[in-house]
N, C-alpha and C positions, 0 to 999 in steps of 0.2 A: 504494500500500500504506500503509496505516496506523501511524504511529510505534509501535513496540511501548513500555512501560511502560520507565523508567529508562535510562542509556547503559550502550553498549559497545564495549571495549575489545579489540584483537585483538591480537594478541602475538606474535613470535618472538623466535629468536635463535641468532646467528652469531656465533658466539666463538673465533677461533684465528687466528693468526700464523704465517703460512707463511716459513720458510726458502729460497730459491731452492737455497740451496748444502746444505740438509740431505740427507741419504743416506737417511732414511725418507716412503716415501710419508704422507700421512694416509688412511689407509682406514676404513671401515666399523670395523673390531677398535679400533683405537684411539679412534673417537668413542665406539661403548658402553663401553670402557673406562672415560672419563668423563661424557662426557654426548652422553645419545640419548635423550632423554624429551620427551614432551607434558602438555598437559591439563594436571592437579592432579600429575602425580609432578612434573611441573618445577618446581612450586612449592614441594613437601614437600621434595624431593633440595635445595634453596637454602636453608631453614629453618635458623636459626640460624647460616647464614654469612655473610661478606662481599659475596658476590655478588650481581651486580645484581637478581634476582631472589626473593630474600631480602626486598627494598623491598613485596612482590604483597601478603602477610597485613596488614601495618597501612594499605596504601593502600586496601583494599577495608571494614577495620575500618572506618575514617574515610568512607568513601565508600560506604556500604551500595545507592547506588542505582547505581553501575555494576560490570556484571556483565561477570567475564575469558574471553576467548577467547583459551587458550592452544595455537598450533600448535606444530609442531617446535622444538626449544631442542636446539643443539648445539655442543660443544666438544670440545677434544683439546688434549694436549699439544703444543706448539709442537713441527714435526718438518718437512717439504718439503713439497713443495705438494698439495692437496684430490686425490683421485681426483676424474676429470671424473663418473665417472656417480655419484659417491655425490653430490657437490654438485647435480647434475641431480635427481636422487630427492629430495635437498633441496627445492631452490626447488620442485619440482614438487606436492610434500608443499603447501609453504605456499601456493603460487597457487590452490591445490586448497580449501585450508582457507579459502582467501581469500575467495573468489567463493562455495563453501556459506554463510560467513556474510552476505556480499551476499544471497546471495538468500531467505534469512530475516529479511532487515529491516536498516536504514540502521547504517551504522559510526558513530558517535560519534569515537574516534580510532583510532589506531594507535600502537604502542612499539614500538622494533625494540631488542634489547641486540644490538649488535657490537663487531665488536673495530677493522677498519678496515684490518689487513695481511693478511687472506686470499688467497691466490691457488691456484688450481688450473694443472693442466699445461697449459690451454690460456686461462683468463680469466685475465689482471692484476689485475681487484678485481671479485671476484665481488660483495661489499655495492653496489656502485655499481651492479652488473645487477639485485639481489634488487632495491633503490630504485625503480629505474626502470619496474621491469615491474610495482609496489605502486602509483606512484604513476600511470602507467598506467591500471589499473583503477580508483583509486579519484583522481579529480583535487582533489578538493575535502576529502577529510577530513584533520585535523591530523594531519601522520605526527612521532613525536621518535623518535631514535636517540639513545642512548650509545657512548661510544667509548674504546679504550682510548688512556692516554696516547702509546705507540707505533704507533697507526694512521699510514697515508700516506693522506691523503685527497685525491686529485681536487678539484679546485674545482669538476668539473658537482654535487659531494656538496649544494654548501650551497643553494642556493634548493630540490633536494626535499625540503628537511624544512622544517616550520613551527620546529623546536625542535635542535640541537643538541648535545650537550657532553661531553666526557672528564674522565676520573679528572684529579684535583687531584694525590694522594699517588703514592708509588712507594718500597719495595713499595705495592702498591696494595692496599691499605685500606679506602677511601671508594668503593667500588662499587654498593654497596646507600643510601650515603648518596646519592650522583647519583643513580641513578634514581630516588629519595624527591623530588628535587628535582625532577627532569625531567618527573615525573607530574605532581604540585601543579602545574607550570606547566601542564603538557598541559588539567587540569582548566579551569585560568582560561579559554586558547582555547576551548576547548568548553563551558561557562557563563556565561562574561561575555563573547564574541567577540571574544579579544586577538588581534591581528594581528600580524607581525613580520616582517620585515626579514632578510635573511643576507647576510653576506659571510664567503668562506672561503676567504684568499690561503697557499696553497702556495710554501714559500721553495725548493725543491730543495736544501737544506743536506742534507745526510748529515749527522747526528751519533753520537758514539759513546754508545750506549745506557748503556756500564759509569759513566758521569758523571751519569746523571740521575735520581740518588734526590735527594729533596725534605725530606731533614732538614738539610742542607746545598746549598751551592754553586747551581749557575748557574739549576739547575731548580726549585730553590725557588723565588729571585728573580723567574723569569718566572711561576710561579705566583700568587705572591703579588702580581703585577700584575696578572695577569688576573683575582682576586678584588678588589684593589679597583677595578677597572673596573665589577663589576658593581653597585658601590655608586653607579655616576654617574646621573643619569637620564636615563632609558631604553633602558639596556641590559639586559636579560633576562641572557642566557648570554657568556661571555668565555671561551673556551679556546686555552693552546698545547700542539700535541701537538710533543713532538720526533721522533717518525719513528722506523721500523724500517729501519734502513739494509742489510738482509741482503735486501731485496727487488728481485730483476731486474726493473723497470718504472721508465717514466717519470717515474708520478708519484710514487715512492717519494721520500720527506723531510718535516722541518718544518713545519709547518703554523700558521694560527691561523685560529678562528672564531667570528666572533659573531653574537650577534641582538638585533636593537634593535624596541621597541614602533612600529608603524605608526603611532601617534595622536601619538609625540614624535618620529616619523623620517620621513617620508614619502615620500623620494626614496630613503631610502637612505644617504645621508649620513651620518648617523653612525653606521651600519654599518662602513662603507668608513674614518673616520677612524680609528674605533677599534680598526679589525682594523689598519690601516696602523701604529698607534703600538705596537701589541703587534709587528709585525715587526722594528720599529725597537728595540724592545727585544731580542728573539729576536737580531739583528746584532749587536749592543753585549753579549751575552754568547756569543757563537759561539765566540771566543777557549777560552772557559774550562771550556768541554768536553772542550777535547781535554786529556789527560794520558798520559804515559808512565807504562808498567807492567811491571815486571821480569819475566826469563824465566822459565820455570818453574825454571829450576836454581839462580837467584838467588835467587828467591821462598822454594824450602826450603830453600836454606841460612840465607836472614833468619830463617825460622821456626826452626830448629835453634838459631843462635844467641843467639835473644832470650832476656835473662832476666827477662821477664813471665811473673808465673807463672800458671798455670792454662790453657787447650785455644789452641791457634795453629791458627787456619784460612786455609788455601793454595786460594782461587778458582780454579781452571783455568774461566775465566767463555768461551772458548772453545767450551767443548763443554756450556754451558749448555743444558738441557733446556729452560727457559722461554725460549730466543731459538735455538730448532730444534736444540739439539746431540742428535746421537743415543748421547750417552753410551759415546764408543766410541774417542776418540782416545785415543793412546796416551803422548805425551810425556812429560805431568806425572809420570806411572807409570814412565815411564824413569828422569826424572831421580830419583824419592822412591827407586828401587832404586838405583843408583847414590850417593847419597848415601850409602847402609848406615847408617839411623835407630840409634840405638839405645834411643828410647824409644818410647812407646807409640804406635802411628800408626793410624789409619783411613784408608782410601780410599772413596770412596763418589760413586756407585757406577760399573759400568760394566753394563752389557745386553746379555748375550749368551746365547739360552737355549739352544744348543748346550754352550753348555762347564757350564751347569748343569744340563741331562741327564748330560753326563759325569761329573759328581761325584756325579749322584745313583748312577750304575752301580757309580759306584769307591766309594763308602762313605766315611764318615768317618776320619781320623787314618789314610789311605795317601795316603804321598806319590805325586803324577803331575807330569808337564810340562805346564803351562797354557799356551796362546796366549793375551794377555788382550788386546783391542786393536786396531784396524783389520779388524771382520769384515768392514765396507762397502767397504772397498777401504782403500790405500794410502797415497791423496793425502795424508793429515796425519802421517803416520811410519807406520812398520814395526811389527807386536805385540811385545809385550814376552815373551817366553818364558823360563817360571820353573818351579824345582820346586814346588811347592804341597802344603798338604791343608787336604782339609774340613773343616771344624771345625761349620759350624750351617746346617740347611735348616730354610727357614719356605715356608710358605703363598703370601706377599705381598701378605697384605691387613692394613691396619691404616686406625684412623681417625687423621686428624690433628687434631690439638691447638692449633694455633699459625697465626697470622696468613693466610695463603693457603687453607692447606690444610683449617681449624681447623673441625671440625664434618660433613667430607666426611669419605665411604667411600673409601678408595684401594686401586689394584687397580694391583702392580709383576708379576707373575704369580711362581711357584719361585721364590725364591732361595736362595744358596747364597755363606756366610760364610767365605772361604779366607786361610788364614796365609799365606807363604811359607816355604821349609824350612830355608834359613839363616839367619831372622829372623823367628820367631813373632811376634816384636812388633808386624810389620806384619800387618792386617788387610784386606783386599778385599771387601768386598759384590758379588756379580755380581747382578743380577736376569733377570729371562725379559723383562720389559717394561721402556720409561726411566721413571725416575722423577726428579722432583727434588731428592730426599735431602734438601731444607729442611727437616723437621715432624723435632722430637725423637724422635714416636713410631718414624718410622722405623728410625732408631737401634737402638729399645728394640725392636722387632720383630725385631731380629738379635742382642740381645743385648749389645746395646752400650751401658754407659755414661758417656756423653761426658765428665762432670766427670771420671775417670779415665782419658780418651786424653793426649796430649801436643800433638799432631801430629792435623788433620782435613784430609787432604786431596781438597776436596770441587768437583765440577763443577757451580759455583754462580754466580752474581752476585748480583743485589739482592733479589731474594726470600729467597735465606739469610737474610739480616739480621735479617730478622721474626720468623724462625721458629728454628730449631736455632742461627744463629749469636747471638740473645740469651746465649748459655751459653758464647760462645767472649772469652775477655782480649782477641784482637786478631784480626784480619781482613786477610791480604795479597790482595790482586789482583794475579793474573799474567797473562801475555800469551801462550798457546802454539798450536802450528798448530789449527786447525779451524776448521766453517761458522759462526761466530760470533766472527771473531777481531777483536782494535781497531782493525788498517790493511784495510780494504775493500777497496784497491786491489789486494790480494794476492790477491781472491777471482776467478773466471772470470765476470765479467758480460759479457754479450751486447747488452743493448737497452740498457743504461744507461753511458753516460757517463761514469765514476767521478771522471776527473781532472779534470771539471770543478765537481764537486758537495763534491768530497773536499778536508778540511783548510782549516785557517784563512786560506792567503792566496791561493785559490781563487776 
């Protein structure tokens, strides 16, 4: 067959972080929630955000002679593992997409955006399977993947790709900037026939996620080596991921990978050096991850007490939505009732679209008895049963503003804004779906504004930062039960080993 005019580029993507220990499946509902699109919407839905796909309009500006083949592109809030036939319909979507463009004429390359801790109820790392059955089909064309900082990647990961690489930043930021990066390179292999090199050594370290934002401390530091690694020559790509430690598998931990040019590496070598001294680095700050984090009950008394003035936000990073929580433990909530606030306090949120039917039935400004808390079961406390009344039902759609979220349509489904009855002061947000309550708008979508809370006690970690917590004096992290909590070892793993992977003198 005849080379058709100009290259082509073929496209997917797998974007989501499975929780083992989360209490919500990933299903179908929750990918269209956020992303289920092809073609050109995938393109238009990533316009003007961060996301790695955000990078397609000015790489195509610039490269007017390759043309995009964009198959499935799909994500979801971090929650438990993939339904097996949605990810089947997946891959089967793209193998499908795969082989029609085969057989209209020769690939040029391939981009894959993943995230790298996906798991379904029955595959460990599904990317690793999408990989293998891509490169499969196609043996010879340049495949690059992105990756998110918190991927566990396999070491069979690094020889199938020609190209490499994860997010720098965290919150994560620079997503649309890597893949600007990752393309430009993809280009050079397929126009000047740069060749490369992988090595990608897996340390099995567990670390604890709530340490590794990159404005500070230990993940900055490995960062900031792996960039300037990639100043040596002939090194192309330099990444450390630190791991999503919430994943029941083997190869679930730390990580580092590089890729070095063929023409200045040829055995490999300094692939293999260079990945070996970014471990050696990764070791030498392993220490300084781990940190102790007050309980919830201490955490809001810290916050009650401080005289900083302006909004105190109380992390229950626990039941983080962006590291699978399903918005639904109940502790922190214990303790903030318990305490008896007396100033102004938010909670946000928890997801439960039962008790927000119910409010919608009972109407506004009548007191009821709310169960708020542990609808998925028990395991992280008992619900907190309170009088309550309605105060504000929305929609739960708003756009976000800010960092992560910042240019996306978000879809929380009903919500329903409840006081408590011997303390109006305290505020609840419930929604129908989890949300991660980071973007201001959200806030302002219930009526709420923050400059005027006291008290935000929110189930957040490091994506807050970026977003709503730009507005907050000070920032506590607490430690309290759920599928994302700081000691692993507390969680039910089956395939993995914990005590061997877990803590510093391990």
């Amino acid at each position: 067959m005849d080379r058709p005019q100009g290259r082509r580029l073929f496209i997917a993507r797998l974007s989501y972080e499975g929780n083992s220990f989360g209490p919500l499946p990933a299903d179908r509902a929750a990918f269209e929630r956020t992303e289920w699109v092809r073609g050109e919407a995938a393109i238009e839905r990533a316009a003007g955000t961060v996301w790695e796909l955000a990078a397609l309009p000015a790489f195509r500006a610039r490269h007017p002679e390759w043309s995009l083949i964009v198959s499935r592109c799909a994500s979801a809030i971090p929650s438990g593992p993939i339904d097996d036939a949605l990810f089947d319909a997946f891959f089967s979507e793209v193998m499908d997409d795969l082989r029609a463009a085969l057989a209209s004429g020769p690939l040029d390359a391939i981009y894959l955006s993943l995230h790298g801790a996906a798991i379904t109820h029955t595959r460990t790392h599904p990317d690793l399977d999408l990989l293998r059955a891509i490169r499969k089909q196609c043996p010879d064309v340049p495949v690059a993947a992105t990756f998110d900082m918190h991927g566990n990647l396999p070491e069979a990961i690094g020889p199938l790709l020609t190209l490499g690489a994860s997010y720098r930043t965290h919150p994560h930021l620079d997503m649309s900037e890597l893949t600007a990066r990752t393309l430009e390179r993809l280009v050079l292999c397929v126009e000047h026939g740069l060749q490369t090199q992988a090595c990608l050594v897996n340390t099995g370290i567990l670390l604890p996620s709530i340490n590794m934002r990159t404005s500070e401390g230990p993940m900055r530091r490995l960062q900031e080596a792996a960039m300037r690694m990639e100043s040596e020559p002939g090194v192309l790509c330099a990444s450390v991921l630190g791991g999503f430690p919430y994943v029941d598998a083997l190869h679930t931990g730390a990580s580092v990978m590089v890729y070095t040019q063929v023409a200045q590496d040829p055995d490999g070598a300094l692939a293999r050096q260079a990945a070996l001294r970014l471990v050696a680095h990764l070791h030498a700050e392993r220490a300084a991850f781990f940190v102790s984090l007050p309980s919830a009950s201490e955490g809001i008394a810290q916050a009650l007490a401080s005289t900083e003035p302006g909004l105190i936000a109380v992390n229950d990073s626990a039941d983080n939505p962006y590291s699978g929580g399903a918005s639904d433990t109940p502790a922190a909530l214990a303790a903030l009732v318990a305490a008896d606030p007396q100033v102004p306090c938010v909670v946000a949120s928890f997801a439960d679209s039962v008790l927000v039917a119910q409010a919608r039935r009972i109407g506004t400004d009548v007191p009821f008895e709310a169960r708020i808390g542990a609808t998925h079961g028990v395991q992280f406390g008992n619900p907190v049963v309170v009088p309550v009344v309605a105060r504000r039902f929305t929609d739960g759609e708003y756009r976000g503003t800010a960092g992560l979220l910042g240019g996306l349509d978000v879809q929380c489904g009903e919500s329903v804004v409840l006081t408590l009855v011997q303390r109006p002061n305290v505020k609840i947000i419930v929604t129908s779906s989890v949300d991660p309550a980071i973007d201001p708008a959200f806030y302002r979508l219930h009526g709420i504004d923050l400059t005027q809370e006291r008290l935000l006690l929110v189930k957040g970690k490091n994506h807050f930062r970026a977003g709503a917590g730009k507005l907050c004096a000070q920032i506590i992290d607490i430690d309290a039960p759920g599928p994302a909590c700081l000691d692993v070892s507390v969680l039910p793993f089956r395939l993995l080993d914990v005590s061997t992977r877990h803590g510093v003198t391990s």
